[in-house]
N, C-alpha and C positions, 0 to 999 in steps of 0.2 A: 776877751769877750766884749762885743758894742754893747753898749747903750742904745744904741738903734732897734726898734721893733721892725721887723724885716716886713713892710707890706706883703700882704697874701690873702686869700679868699676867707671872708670867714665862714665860719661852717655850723650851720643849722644848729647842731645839740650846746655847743659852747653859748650862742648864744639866748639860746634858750633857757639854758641851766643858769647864766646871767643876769636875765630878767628876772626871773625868780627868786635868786638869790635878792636881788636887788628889793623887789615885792617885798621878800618875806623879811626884812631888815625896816623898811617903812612899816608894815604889820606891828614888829615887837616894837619900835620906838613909838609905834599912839601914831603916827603920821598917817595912815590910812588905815578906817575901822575894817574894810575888804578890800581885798584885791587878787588880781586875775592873773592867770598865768598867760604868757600866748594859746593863742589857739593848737592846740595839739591834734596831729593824726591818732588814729590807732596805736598803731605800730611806733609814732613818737613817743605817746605817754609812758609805752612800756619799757621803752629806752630809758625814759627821763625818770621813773616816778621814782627808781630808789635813792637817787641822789638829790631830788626833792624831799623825800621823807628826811635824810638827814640832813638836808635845812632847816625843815621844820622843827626838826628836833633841836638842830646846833642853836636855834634864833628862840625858840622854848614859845610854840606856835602850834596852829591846828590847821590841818587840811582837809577838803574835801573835793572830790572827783564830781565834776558836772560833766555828765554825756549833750548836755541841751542846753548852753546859758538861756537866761531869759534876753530875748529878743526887745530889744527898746531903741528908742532915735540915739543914743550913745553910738551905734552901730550897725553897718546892713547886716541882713541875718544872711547874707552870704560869706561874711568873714567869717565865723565860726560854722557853718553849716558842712554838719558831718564830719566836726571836729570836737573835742572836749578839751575841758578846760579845768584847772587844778585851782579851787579858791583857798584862798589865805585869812587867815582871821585869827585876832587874839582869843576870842572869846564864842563859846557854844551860841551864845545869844545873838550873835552876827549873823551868826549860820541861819538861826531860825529865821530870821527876820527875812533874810534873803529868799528861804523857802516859802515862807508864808506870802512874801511879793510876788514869788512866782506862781504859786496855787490860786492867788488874787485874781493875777492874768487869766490863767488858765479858765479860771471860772466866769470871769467877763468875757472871754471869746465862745464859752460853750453855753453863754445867754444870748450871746450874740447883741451883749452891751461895750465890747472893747471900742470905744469911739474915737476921737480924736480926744477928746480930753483925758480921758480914761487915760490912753496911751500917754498922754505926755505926764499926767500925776504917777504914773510907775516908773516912766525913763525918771524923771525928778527923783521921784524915792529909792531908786536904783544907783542913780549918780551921789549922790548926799551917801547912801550907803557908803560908795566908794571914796568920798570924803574928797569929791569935786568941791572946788569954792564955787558959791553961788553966780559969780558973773562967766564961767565959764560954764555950768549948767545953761544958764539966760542965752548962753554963745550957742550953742547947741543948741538948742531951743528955737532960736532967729532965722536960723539957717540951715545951709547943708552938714550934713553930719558926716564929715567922712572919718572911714573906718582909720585907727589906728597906725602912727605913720610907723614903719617894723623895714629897716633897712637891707632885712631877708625877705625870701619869698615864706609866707607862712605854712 
């Protein structure tokens, strides 16, 4: 048998199941208070979600299924649109927090106060959630934001 990894395609579920794996190991060591799964199809989540749950389980962690992430300069809302997404967290109170930011949004857009600063105080407390450092928030912030670099097609 080689020691050689034979070059070949890689293939959407492995790395997906990957990332997560990977996510939800930063989650139990404290390294990131949330974090996100790739964007998921339908029809992927239902592939992926049992052998995430027993991540969650093996890493002693909590999930929750987002059909909608919150939309912020982190990323265009074309990279998840129409896709969900599996969040990771030590703790119930992550969760809230994350929903209570998004009920935030929701209700500055249906005052019709989501402004420019609005929007950037959410992408901020969105990013800090996911336990960006601050000069990579500020990068994000300065500039263009592009979506996530994912060596697959997502």
């Amino acid at each position: 048998m080689s020691d050689v990894i034979e070059k070949s395609a890689i293939d959407t579920f492995s790395f997906q199941l990957g990332m997560i794996n990977c996510f939800a190991e930063m989650v139990a060591c404290g390294v990131k208070k949330l974090a996100i799964s790739p964007p998921l199809l339908p029809s992927q989540y239902e592939t992926i979600a049992p052998y995430s749950e027993k991540i969650v389980k093996g890493f002693a962690i909590e999930s929750y299924l987002e059909n909608s992430l919150l939309i912020t300069l982190l990323q265009s809302p074309e990279f998840t649109r129409g896709k969900c997404s599996i969040l990771y967290y030590k703790s119930r109170s992550i969760l809230e927090i994350y929903l209570e930011l998004k009920a935030r949004q929701a209700s500055l857009v249906d005052a019709s106060r989501y402004d420019a600063q609005a929007q950037e105080e959410i992408s901020v407390a969105f990013m800090e959630l996911l336990s960006y450092p601050i000069e990579v928030i500020e990068a994000k912030l300065r500039g263009s934001h592009p979506d996530p670099f994912l060596i697959i097609e997502p």
